[in-house]
PATI-928998 format. One line per 8 residues: number of its first residue (from 1); their letters; for each residue x, y, z of N, C-alpha, C. Coordinates in nm, 2 decimals. Layout:
BEGIN
NUM> a> X/Y/Z/X/Y/Z/X/Y/Z; ...
END
This chain:
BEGIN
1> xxxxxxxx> -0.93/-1.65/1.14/-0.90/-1.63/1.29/-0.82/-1.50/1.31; -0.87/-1.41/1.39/-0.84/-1.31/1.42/-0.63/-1.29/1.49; -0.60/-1.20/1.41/-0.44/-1.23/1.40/-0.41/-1.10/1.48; -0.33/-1.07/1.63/-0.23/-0.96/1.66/-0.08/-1.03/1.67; -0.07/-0.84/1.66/0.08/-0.85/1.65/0.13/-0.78/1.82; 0.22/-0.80/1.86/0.27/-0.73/2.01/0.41/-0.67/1.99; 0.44/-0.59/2.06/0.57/-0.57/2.06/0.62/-0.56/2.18; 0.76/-0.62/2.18/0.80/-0.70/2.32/0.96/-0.59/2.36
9> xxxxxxxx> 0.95/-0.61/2.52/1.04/-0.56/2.49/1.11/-0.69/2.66; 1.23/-0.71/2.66/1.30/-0.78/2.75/1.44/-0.77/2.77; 1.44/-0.79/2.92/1.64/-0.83/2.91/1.62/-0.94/2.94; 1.77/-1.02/2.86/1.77/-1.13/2.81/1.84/-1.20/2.91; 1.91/-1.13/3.00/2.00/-1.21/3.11/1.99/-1.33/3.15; 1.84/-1.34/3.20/1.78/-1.44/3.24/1.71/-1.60/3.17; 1.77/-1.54/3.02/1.68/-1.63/2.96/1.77/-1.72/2.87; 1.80/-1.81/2.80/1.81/-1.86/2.72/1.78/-1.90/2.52
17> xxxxxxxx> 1.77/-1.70/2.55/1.69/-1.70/2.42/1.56/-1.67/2.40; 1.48/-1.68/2.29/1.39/-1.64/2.25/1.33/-1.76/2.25; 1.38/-1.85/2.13/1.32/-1.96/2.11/1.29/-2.05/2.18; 1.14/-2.14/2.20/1.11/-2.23/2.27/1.22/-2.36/2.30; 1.27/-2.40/2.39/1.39/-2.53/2.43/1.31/-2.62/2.59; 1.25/-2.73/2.54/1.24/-2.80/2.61/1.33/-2.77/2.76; 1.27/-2.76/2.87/1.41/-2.78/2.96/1.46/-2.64/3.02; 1.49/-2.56/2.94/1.50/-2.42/2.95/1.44/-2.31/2.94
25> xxxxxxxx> 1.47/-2.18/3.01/1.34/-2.11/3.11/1.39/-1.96/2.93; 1.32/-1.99/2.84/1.31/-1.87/2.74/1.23/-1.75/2.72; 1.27/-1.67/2.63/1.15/-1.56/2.61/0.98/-1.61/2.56; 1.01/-1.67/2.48/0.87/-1.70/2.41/0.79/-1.82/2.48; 0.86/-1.88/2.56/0.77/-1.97/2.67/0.72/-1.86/2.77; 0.78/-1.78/2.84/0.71/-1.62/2.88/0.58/-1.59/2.84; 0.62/-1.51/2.75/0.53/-1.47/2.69/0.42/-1.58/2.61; 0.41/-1.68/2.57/0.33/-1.78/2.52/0.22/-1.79/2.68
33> xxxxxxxx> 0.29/-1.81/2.76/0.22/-1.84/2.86/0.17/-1.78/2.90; 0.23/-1.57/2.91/0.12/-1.52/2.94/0.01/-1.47/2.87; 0.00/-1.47/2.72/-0.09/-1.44/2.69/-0.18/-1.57/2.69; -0.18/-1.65/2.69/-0.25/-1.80/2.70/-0.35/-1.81/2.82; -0.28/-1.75/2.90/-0.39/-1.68/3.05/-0.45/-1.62/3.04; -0.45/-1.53/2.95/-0.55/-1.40/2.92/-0.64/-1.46/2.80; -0.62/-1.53/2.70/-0.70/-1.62/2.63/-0.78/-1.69/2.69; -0.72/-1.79/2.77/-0.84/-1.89/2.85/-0.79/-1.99/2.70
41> xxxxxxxx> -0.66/-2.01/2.64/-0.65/-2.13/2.56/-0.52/-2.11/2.52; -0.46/-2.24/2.46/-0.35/-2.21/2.40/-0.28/-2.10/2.31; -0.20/-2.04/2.30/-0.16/-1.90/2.21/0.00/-1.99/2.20; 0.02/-1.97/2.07/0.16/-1.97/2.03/0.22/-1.82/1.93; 0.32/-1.83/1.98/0.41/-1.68/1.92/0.52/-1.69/1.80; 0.52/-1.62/1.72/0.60/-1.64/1.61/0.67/-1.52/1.61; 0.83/-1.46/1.62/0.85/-1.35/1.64/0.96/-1.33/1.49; 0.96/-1.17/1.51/1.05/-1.12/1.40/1.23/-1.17/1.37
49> xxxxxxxx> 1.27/-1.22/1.48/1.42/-1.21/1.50/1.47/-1.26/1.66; 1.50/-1.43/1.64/1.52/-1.55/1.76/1.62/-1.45/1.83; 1.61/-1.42/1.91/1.76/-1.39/2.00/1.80/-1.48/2.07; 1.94/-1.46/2.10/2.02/-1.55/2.16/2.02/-1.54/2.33; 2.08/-1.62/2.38/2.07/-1.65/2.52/2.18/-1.49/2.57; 2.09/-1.41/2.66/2.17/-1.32/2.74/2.15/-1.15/2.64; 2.08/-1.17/2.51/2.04/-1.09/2.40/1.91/-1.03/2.49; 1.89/-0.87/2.45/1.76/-0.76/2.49/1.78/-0.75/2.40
57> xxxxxxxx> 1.60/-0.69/2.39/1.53/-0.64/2.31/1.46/-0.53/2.33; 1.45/-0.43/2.27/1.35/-0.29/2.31/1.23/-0.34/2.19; 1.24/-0.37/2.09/1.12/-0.39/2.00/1.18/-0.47/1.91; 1.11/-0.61/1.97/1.10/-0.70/1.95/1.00/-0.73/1.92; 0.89/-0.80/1.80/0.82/-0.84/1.73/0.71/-0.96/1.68; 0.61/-0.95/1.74/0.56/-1.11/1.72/0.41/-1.13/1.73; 0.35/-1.22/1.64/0.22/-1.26/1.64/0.19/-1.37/1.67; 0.02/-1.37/1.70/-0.02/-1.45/1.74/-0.16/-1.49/1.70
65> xxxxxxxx> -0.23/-1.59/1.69/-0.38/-1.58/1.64/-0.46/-1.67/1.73; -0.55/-1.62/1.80/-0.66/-1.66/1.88/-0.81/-1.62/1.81; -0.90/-1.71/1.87/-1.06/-1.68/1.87/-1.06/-1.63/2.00; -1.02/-1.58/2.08/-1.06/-1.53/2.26/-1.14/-1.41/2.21; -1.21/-1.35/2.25/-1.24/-1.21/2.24/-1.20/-1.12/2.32; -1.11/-1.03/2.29/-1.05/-0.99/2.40/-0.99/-0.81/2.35; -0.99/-0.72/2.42/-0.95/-0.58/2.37/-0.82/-0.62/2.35; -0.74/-0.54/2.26/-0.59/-0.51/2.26/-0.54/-0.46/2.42
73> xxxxxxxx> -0.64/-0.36/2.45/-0.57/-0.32/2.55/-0.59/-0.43/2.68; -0.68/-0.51/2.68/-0.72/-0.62/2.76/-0.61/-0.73/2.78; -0.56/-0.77/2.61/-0.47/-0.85/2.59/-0.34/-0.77/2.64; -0.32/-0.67/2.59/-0.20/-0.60/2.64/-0.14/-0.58/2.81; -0.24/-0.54/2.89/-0.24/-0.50/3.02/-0.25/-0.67/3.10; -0.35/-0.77/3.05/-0.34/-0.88/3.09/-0.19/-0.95/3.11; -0.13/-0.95/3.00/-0.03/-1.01/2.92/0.05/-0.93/3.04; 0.07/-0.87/3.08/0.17/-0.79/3.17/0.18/-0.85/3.27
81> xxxxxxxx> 0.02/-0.85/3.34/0.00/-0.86/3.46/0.07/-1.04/3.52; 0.09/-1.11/3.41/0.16/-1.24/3.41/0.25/-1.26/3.36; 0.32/-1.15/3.33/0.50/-1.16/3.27/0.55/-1.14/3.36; 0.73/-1.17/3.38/0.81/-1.15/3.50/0.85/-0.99/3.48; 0.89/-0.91/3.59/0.95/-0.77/3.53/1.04/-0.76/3.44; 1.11/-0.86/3.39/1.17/-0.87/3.27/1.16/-0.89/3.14; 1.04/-0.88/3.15/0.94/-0.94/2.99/0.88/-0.80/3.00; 0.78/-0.75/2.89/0.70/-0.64/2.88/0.64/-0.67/2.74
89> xxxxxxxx> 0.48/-0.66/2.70/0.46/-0.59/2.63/0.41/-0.44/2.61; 0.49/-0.41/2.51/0.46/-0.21/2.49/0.35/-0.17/2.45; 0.34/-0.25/2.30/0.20/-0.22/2.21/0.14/-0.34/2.18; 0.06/-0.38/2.12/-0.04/-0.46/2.08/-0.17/-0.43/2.00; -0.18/-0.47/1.88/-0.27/-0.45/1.81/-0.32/-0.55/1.73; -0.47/-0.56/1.67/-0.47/-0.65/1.55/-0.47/-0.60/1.43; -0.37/-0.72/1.35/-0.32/-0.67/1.24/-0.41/-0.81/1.08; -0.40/-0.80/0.98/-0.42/-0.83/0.89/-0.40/-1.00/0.90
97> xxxxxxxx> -0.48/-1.08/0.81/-0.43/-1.17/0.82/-0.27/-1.24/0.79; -0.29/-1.15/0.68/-0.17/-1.21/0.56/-0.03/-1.13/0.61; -0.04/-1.04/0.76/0.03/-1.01/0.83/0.17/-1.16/0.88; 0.27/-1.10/0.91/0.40/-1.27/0.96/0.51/-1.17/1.01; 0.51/-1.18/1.15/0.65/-1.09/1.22/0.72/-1.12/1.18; 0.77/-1.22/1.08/0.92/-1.26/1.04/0.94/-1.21/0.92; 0.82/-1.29/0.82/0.84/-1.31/0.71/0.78/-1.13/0.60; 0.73/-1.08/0.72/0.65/-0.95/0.63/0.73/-0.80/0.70
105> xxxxxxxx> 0.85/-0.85/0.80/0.94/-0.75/0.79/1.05/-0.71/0.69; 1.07/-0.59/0.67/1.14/-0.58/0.56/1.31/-0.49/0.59; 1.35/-0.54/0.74/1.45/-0.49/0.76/1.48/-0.50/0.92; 1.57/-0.50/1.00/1.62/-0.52/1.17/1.73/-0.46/1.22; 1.70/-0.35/1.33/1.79/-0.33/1.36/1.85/-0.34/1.47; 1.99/-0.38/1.51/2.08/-0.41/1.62/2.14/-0.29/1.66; 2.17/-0.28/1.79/2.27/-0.23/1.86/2.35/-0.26/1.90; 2.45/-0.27/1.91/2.58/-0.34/2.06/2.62/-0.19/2.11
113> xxxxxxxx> 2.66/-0.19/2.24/2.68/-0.11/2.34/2.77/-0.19/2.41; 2.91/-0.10/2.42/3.04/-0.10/2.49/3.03/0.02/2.58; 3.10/-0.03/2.73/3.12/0.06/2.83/3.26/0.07/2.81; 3.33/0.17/2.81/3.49/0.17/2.70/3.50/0.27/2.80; 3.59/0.20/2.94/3.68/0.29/3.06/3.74/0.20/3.11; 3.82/0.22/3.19/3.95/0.12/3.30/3.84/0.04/3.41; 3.70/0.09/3.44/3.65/0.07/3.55/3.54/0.02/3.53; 3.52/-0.13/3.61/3.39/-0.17/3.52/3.24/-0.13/3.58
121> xxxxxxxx> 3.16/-0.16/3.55/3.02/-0.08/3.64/2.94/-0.14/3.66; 2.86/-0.11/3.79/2.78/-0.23/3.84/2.64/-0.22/3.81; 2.63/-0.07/3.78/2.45/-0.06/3.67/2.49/-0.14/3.50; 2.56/-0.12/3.46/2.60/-0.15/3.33/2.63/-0.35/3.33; 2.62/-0.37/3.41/2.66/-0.56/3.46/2.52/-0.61/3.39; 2.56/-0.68/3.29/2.49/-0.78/3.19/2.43/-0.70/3.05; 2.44/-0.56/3.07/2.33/-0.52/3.00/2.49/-0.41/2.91; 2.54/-0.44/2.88/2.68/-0.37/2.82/2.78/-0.43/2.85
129> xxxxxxxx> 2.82/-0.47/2.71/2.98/-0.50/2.71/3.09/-0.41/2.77; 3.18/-0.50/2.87/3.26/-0.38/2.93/3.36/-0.41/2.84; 3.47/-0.31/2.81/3.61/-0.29/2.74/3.70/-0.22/2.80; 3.84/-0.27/2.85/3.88/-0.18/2.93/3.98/-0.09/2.83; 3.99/-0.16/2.75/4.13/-0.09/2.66/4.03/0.03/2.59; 4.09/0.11/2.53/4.06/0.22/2.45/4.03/0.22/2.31; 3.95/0.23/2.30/3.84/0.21/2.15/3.84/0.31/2.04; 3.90/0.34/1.96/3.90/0.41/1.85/3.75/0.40/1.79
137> xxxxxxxx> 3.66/0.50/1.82/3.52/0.49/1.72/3.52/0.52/1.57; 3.63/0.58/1.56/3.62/0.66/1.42/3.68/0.56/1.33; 3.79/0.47/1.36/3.88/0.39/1.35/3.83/0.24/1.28; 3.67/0.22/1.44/3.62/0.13/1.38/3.47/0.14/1.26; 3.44/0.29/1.29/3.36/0.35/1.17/3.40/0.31/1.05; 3.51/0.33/1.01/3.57/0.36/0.85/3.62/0.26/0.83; 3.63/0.12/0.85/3.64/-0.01/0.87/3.55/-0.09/0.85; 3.43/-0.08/0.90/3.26/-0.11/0.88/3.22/-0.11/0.77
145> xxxxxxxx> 3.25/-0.01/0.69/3.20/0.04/0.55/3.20/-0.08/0.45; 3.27/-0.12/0.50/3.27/-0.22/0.39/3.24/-0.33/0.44; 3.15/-0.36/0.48/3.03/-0.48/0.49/2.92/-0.41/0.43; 2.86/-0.24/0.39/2.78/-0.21/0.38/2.73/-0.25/0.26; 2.61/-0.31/0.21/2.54/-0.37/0.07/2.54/-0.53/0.07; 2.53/-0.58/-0.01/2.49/-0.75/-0.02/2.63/-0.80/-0.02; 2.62/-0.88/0.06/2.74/-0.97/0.09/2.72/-1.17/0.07; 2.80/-1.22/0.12/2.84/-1.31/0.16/2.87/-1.34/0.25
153> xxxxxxxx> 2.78/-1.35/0.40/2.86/-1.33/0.57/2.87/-1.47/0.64; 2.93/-1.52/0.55/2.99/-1.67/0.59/3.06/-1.65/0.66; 3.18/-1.59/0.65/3.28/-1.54/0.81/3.24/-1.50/0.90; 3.11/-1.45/0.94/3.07/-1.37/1.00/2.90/-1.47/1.06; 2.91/-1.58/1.05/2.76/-1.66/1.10/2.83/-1.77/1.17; 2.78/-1.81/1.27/2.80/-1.92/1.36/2.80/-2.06/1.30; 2.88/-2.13/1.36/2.90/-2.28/1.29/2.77/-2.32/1.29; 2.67/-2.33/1.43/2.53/-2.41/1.40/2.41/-2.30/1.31
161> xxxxxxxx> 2.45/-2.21/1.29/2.37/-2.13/1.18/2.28/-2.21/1.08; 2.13/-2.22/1.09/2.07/-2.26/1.01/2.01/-2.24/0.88; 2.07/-2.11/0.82/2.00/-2.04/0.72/2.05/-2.07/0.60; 1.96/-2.09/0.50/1.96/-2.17/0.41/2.05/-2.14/0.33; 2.09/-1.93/0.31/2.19/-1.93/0.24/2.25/-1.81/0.30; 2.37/-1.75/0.29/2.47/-1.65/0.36/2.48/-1.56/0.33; 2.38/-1.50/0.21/2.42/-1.36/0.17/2.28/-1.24/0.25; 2.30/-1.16/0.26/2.28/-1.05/0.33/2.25/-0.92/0.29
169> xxxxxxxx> 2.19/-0.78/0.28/2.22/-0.68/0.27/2.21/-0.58/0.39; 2.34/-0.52/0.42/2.34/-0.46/0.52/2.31/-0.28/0.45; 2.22/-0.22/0.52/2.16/-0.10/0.46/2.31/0.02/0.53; 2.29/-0.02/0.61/2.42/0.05/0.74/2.49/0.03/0.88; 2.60/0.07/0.91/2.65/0.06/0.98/2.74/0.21/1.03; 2.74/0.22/1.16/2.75/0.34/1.25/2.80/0.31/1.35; 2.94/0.36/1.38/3.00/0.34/1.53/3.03/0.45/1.58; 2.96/0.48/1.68/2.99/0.62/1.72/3.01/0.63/1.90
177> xxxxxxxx> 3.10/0.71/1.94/3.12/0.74/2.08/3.05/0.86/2.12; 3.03/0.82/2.26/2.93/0.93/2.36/3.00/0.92/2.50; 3.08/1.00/2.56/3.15/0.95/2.63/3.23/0.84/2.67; 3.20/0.76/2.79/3.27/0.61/2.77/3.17/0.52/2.67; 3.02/0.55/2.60/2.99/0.46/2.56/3.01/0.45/2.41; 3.05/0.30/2.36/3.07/0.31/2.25/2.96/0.20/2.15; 2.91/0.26/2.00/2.75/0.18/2.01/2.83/0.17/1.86; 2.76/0.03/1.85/2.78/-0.01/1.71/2.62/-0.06/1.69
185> xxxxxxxx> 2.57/0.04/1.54/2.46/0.03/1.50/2.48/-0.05/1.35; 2.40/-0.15/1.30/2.34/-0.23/1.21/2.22/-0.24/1.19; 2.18/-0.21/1.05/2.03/-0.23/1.01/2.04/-0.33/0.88; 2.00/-0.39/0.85/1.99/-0.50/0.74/1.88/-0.57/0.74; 1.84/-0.66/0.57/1.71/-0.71/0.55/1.70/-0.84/0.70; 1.83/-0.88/0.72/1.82/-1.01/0.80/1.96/-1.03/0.88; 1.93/-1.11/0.95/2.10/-1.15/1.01/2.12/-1.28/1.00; 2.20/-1.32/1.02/2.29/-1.46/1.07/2.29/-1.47/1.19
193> xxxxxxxx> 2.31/-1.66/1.20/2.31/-1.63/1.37/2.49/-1.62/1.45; 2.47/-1.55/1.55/2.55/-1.47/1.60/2.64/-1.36/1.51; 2.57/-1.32/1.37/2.67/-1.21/1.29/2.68/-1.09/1.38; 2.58/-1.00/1.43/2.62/-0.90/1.50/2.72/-0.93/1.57; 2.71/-1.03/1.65/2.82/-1.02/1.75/2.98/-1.08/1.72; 2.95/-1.11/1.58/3.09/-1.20/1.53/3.12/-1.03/1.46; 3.05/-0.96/1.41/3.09/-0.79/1.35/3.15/-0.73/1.45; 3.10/-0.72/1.54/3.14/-0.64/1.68/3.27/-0.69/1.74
201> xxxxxxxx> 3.26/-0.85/1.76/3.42/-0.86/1.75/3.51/-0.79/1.71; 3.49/-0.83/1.60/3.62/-0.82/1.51/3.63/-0.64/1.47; 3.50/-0.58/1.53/3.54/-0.42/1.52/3.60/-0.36/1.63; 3.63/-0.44/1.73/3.67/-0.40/1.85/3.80/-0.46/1.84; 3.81/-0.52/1.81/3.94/-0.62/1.76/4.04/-0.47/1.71; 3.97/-0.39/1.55/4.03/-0.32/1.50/4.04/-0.20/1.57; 3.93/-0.15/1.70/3.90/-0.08/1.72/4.03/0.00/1.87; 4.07/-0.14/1.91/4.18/-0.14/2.04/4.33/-0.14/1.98
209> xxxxxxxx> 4.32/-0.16/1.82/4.43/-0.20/1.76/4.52/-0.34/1.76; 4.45/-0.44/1.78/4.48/-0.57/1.78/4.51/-0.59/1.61; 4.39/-0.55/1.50/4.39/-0.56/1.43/4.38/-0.42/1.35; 4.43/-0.45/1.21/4.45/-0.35/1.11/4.30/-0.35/1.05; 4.27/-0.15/1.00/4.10/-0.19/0.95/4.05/-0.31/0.84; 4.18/-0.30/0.73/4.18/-0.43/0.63/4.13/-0.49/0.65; 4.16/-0.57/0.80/4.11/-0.74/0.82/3.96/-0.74/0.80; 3.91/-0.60/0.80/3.77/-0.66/0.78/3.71/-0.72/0.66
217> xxxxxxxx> 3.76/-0.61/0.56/3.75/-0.67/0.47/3.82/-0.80/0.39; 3.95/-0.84/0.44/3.99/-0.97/0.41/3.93/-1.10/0.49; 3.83/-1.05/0.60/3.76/-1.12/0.64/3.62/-1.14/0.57; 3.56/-1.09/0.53/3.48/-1.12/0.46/3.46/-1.16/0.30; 3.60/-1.16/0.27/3.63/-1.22/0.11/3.65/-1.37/0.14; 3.72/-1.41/0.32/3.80/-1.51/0.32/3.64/-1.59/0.31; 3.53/-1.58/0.33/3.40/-1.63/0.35/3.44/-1.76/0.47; 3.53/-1.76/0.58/3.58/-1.86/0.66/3.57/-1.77/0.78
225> xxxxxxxx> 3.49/-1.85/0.87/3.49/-1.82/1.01/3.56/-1.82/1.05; 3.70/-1.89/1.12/3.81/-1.90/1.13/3.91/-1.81/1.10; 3.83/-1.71/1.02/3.93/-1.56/1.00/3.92/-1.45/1.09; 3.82/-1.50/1.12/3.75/-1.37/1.20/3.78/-1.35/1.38; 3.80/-1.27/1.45/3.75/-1.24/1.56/3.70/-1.33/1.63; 3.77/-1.37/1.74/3.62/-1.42/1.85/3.50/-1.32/1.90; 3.36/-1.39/1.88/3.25/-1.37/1.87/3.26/-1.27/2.00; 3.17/-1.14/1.99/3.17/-1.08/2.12/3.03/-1.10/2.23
233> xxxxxxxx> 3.06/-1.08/2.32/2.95/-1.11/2.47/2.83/-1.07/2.38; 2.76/-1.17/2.44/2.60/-1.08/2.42/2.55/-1.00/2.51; 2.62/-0.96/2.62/2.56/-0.85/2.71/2.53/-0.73/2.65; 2.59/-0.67/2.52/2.55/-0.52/2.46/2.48/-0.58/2.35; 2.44/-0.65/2.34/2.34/-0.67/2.22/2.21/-0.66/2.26; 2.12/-0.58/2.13/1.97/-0.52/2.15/1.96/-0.56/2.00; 1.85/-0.58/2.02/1.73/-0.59/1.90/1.66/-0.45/1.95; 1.68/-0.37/1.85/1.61/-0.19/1.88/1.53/-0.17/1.74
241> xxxxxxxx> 1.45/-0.25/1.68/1.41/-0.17/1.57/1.35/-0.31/1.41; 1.24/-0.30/1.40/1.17/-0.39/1.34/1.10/-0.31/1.20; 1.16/-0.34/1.08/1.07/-0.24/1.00/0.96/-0.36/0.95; 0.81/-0.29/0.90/0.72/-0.31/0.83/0.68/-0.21/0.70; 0.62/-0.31/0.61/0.55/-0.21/0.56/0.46/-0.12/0.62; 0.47/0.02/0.54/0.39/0.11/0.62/0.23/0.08/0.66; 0.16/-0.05/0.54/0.03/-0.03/0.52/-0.05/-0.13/0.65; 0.08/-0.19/0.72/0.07/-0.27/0.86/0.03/-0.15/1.00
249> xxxxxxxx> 0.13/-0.03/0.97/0.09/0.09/1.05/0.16/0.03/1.17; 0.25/-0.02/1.21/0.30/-0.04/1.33/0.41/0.01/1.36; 0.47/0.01/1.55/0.62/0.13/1.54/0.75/0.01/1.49; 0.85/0.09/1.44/0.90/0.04/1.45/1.05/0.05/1.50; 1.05/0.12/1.61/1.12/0.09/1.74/1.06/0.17/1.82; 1.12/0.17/1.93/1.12/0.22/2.06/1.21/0.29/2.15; 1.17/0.35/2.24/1.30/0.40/2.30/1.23/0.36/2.47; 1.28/0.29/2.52/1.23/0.30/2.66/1.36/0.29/2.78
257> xxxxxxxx> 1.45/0.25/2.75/1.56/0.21/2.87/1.67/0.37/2.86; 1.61/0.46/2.85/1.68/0.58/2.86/1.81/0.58/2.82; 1.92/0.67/2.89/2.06/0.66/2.87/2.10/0.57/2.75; 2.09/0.40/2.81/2.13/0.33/2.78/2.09/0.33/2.62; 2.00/0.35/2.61/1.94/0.29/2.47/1.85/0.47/2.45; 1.93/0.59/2.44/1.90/0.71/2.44/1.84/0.74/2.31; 1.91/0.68/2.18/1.85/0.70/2.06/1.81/0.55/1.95; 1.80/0.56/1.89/1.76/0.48/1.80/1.77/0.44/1.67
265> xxxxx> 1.80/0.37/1.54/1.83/0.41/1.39/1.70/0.48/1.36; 1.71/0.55/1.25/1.60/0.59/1.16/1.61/0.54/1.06; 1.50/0.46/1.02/1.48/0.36/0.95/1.46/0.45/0.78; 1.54/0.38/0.67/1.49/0.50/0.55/1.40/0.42/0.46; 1.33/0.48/0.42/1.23/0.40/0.34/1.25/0.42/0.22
END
């Protein structure tokens, strides 16, 4: 059966996540349903990386396998024409069988984005963490470093976290300021659920001087949630960035929400 892949891009405001929930209005009931219209049958989606309720995504990841006969660009343009303005697909193509948005990526990258001024902003409302206190970037830079490589992110994953086991490799981490905005970048083979935003905590924690840079690292020896930071908003969380093997030939990110999401990781191979 003929297999595509799509790449999605959404604000999460409105949704309750990615994952399918009885009851609740999600990303992939969205999109399931519109491409299911442009099929003329059932279509289910399997994506690279579940986001959480109130989580965007610029490229975001996911396949699907129909008999419809249908162009990419058919599927693609269709698939729009029945998503809410909050949903999008960018690209779409068919890919290999033995192709799996989840299981045949080999790496994801996150963003969090802080609005770091006294004043909070009404374009920036849902889609950026606001911070009023004053954010050391450099402070929470050289503090990060040390999550970088294979860990243990037990401190750092949500109590209902399903994943079979806790360790991780984080490729990098980057916090860097651009005026008031302040961006914490992560690329790693995988995440935990809510780790980006349990990281971003506790670097903003260090970053306003609540905490000393140490705690990070005594937080992640302590392997106890309970050490750490409360979990930060998911308003500045993005999914920006999906790596594949090259021999898939797909992008792996995007840049479309300007300013806000101005640059991107570069992925190293």
């Amino acid at each position: 059966m003929p297999r595509f892949a799509a790449g999605l891009e959404y604000d999460g405001r409105a949704y309750s996540g990615w994952q399918f929930q009885t009851g609740l209005k999600t990303v992939q009931d969205e999109v399931q349903r519109a491409l299911s219209r442009v099929a003329d049958m059932p279509v289910e989606c399997v994506c690279a990386g579940r986001t959480d309720a109130g989580v965007h995504a610029s490229a975001q990841v996911a396949h699907f396998d129909t008999t419809a006969v249908r162009s990419e660009r058919g599927f693609r343009l269709g698939a729009n024409s029945y998503l809410p303005q909050d949903v999008s697909v960018a690209w779409l193509r068919e890919v290999p069988e033995q192709f799996h948005a989840r299981y045949s990526a080999t790496a994801r990258s996150y963003r969090y984005l802080v609005l770091n001024r006294d004043s909070r902003s009404a374009l920036a409302f849902g889609r950026a963490t606001f911070e009023r206190r004053s954010l050391d970037a450099e402070r929470m830079h050289a503090a990060a470093q040390v999550l970088v490589g294979e860990h243990d992110f037990s401190a750092f994953r949500a109590i209902e976290c399903q994943a079979k086991s806790p360790r991780r490799f984080v490729e990098r981490i980057e916090v860097s300021r651009d005026g008031d905005w302040v961006a914490i970048e992560i690329t790693a083979n995988a995440f935990l659920h809510h780790m980006v935003r349990n990281v971003a905590g506790l670097l903003m924690a260090v970053g306003h001087g609540e905490s000393p840079p140490e705690r990070v690292a005594d937080v992640l020896a302590s392997l106890d949630r309970k050490t750490n930071a409360a979990t930060a908003p998911p308003d500045g969380l993005y999914l920006v960035g999906v790596r594949y093997p090259a021999e898939f030939g797909l992008p792996s990110q995007s840049v479309i929400i300007g300013r806000l999401l101005k640059t991107v990781p570069s992925f190293k191979e």
